[in-house]
VODRENFI-676647 format. One record per residue (C-alpha): residue number from 1; x, y, z. Coordinates in Angstrom, 3 decimals. Example, Ala and Ser with C-alpha at 12.3 -4.5 7.8 and 13.67 -1.06 7.14 Angstrom:
BEGIN
node seq->1&x->12.300&y->-4.500&z->7.800
node seq->2&x->13.670&y->-1.060&z->7.140
This chain:
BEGIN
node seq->1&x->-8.336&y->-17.202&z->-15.110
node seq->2&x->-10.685&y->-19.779&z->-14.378
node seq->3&x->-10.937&y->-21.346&z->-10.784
node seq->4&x->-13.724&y->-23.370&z->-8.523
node seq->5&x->-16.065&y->-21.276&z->-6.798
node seq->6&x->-16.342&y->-23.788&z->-4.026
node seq->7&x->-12.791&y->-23.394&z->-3.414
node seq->8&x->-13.361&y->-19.436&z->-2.744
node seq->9&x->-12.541&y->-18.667&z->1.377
node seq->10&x->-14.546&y->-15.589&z->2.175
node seq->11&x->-12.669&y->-14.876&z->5.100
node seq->12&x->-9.192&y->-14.412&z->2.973
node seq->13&x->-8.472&y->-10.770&z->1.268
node seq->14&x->-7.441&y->-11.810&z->-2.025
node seq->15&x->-5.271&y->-9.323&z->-4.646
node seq->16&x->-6.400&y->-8.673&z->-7.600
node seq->17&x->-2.854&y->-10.046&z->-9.459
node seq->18&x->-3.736&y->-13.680&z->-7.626
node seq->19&x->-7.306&y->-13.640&z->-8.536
node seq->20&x->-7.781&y->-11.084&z->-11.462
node seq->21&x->-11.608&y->-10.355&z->-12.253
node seq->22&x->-12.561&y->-12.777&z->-15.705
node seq->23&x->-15.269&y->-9.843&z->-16.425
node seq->24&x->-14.072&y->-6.460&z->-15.538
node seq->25&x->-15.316&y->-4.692&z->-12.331
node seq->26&x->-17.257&y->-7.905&z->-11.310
node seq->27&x->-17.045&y->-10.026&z->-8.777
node seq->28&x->-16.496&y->-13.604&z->-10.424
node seq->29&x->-18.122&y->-15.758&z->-7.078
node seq->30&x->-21.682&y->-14.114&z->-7.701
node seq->31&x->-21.118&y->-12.269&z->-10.970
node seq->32&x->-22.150&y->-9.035&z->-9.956
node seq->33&x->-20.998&y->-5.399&z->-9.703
node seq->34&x->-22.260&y->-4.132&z->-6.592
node seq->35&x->-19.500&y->-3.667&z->-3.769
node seq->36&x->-18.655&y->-1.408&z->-0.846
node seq->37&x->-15.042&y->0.106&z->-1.170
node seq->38&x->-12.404&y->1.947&z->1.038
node seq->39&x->-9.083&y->2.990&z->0.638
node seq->40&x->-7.096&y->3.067&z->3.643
node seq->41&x->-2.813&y->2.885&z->4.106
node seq->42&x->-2.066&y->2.960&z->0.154
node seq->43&x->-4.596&y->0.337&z->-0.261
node seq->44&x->-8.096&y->-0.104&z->-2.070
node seq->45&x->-10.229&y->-2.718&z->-1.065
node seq->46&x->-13.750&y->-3.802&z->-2.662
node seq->47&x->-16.495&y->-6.058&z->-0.720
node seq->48&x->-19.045&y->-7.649&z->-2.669
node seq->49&x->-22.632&y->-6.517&z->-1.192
node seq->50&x->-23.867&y->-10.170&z->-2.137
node seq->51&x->-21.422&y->-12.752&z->-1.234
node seq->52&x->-18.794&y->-10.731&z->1.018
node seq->53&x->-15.811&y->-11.481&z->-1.229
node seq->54&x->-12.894&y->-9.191&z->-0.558
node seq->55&x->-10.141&y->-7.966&z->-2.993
node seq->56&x->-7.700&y->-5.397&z->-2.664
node seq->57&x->-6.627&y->-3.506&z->-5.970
């Protein structure tokens, strides 16, 4: 799935089945792998240590 960058709000938690990753296990708005993660009420959630883009799993 390919979609604008600019269009990206870093402020939204996205899911991964609206915004699937086009390289797995990397962050497609700065292309890297590096993230913080927790898992909290069912939930796992991944923030990107370089841009701050959310998703949960």
């Amino acid at each position: 799935m390919e979609y604008d960058n600019d269009n990206i709000d870093l402020n939204k938690i996205y899911t991964y089945i609206e915004l699937p990753d086009n390289q797995a296990g990397r962050f497609d708005n700065s292309g890297i792998s590096h993230f913080k993660s927790k898992v909290g009420n069912g939930e796992f959630l991944r923030e990107c240590n370089n841009c701050g883009m959310k998703k949960s799993i």
